[in-house]
N, C-alpha and C positions, 0 to 999 in steps of 0.2 A: 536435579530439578528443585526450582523455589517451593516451598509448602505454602501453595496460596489458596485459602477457598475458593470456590468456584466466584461467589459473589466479588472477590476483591481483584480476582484476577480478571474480569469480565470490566467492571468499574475501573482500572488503572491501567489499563492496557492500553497506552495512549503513542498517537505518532509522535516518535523519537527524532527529532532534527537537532540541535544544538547539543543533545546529551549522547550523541552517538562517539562512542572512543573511536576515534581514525587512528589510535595507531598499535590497538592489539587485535590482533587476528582469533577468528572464528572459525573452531575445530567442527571441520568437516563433518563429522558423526556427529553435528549438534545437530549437523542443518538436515543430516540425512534423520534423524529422531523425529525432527518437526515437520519433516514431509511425509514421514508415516504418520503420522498424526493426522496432519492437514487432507490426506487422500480419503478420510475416514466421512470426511462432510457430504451431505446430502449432495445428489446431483440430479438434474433432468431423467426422468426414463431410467434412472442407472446407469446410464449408460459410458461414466469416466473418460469423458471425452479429453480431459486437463492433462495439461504436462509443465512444467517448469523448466525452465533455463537460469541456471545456477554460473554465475560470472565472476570469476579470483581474479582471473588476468589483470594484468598493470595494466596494459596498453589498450584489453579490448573498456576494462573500467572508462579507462579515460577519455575513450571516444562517446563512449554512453554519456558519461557528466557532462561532455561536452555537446553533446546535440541536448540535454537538458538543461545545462545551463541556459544556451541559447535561447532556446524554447520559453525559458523564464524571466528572461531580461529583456528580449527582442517583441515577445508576442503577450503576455500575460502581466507583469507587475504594474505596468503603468493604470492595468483598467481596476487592477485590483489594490493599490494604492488610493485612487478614488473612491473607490467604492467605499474604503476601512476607514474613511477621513471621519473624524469624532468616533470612532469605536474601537477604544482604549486593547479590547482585548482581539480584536480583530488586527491592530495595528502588530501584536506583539507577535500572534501567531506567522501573521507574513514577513513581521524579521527573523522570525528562527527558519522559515522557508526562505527567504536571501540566501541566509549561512548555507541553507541545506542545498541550493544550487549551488552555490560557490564553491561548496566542496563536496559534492556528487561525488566527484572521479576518484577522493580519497577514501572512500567506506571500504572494506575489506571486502563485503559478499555484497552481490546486484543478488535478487531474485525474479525474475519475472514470469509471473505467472500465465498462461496460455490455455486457450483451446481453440479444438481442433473445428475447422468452419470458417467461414467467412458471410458478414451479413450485409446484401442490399437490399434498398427500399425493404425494412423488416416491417410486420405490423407490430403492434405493443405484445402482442401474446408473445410472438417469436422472440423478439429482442428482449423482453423479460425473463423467457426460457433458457434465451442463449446465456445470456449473463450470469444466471440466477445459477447455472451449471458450471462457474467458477467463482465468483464471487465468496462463496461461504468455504470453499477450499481454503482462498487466499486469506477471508478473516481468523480460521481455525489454526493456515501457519501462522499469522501474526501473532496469536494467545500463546499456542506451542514457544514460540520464541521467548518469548516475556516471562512463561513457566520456568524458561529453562535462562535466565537473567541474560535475557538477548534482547536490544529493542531493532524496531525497525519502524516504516511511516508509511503508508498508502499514498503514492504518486504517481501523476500519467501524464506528465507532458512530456515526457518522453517520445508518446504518442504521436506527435505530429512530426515524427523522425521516422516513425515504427517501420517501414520499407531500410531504410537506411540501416536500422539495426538487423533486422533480418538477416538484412546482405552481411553483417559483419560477422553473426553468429549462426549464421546456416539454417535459420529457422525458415522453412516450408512455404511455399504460397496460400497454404490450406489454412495457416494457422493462425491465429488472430493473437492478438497480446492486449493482455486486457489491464498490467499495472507494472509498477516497476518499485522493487521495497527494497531501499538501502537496509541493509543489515550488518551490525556491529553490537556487540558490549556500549552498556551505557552506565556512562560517569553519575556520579551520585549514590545515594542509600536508595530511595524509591520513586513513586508515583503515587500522587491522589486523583480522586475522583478529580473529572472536569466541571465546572460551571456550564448546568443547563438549565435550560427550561424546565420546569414540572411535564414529566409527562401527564399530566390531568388536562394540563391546556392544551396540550396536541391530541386528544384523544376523546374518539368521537361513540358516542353508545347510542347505534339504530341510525342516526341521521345526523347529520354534518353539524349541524348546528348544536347538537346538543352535549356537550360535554362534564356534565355534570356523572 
């Protein structure tokens, strides 16, 4: 594992697309280190409702890139192409997600993380609960990963296949899939902080308006 402070590994633990190595593979017992890790994150009630589906296969990869790709070329880059038009680092981010469709189906490990449920018509309580009950799983394996010099990227268009993948990988009717993290070694020495905003200007003391 990298020796990283808490601070720098929290701050550079950034989605991997362009820097993801496609062509060395990732030992199984990394991934199993960072799912013990990852099952350690707070959840609803306690209740560990989360499961993972861990994807090597050639062929089943390749159907996954391929309902992702689609997903990102057919449904999604056009409105987001518009959207990024004048915003230099917006523009750059959705070319390293091009590559990162493009070559979906080449990453060595899929992870997709899951639980157990299914939500309609939710109110905000419940769909916050639900989520909120895997959500910090999946951020805790991303950092495990990163600790351990693995990157990976928070993706879901997958999502709009998510039955289709189901049927390919045996996953449940009960069971919801909440993202999908290519994972692989990434090329280069590191990661810096990203360019944000101050949190001072998004942060609000007693009342919305007040940000001081």
């Amino acid at each position: 594992m990298d020796t990283l402070t808490p601070e720098k590994l929290l701050t550079t633990t950034r989605s991997v697309r362009k820097r993801l190595d496609l062509t060395r593979a990732v030992e199984p017992d990394i991934i199993r280190q960072c799912l013990e890790i990852a099952v350690q994150a707070p959840t609803g009630g306690n209740n560990q409702r989360w499961h993972f589906v861990v994807v090597t296969e050639a062929n089943k990869r390749e159907q996954i890139g391929n309902y992702y790709r689609t997903s990102f070329f057919d449904h999604y880059v056009k409105n987001a192409r518009e959207q990024s038009r004048g915003n230099d680092q917006t523009s750059r981010v959705l070319d390293s997600a091009e590559y990162l469709a493009e070559n979906m189906h080449r990453v060595p490990v899929m992870i997709i993380p899951c639980i157990e449920g299914r939500l309609e018509n939710p109110t905000p309580q419940a769909m916050a609960g639900f989520y909120g009950s895997i959500l910090p799983a999946t951020w805790s394996l991303m950092l495990a990963l990163r600790a351990h010099g693995v990157g990976s990227a928070w993706t879901t268009l997958h999502l709009r296949y998510e039955q289709e993948v189901a049927d390919l990988l045996g996953i449940p009717d009960h069971i919801t899939q909440a993202a999908l993290l290519p994972v692989a070694y990434y090329t280069g020495e590191d990661f810096r902080p990203a360019k944000r905003h101050p949190a001072r200007e998004v942060t609000y003391w007693d009342s919305w308006d007040s940000t001081s």
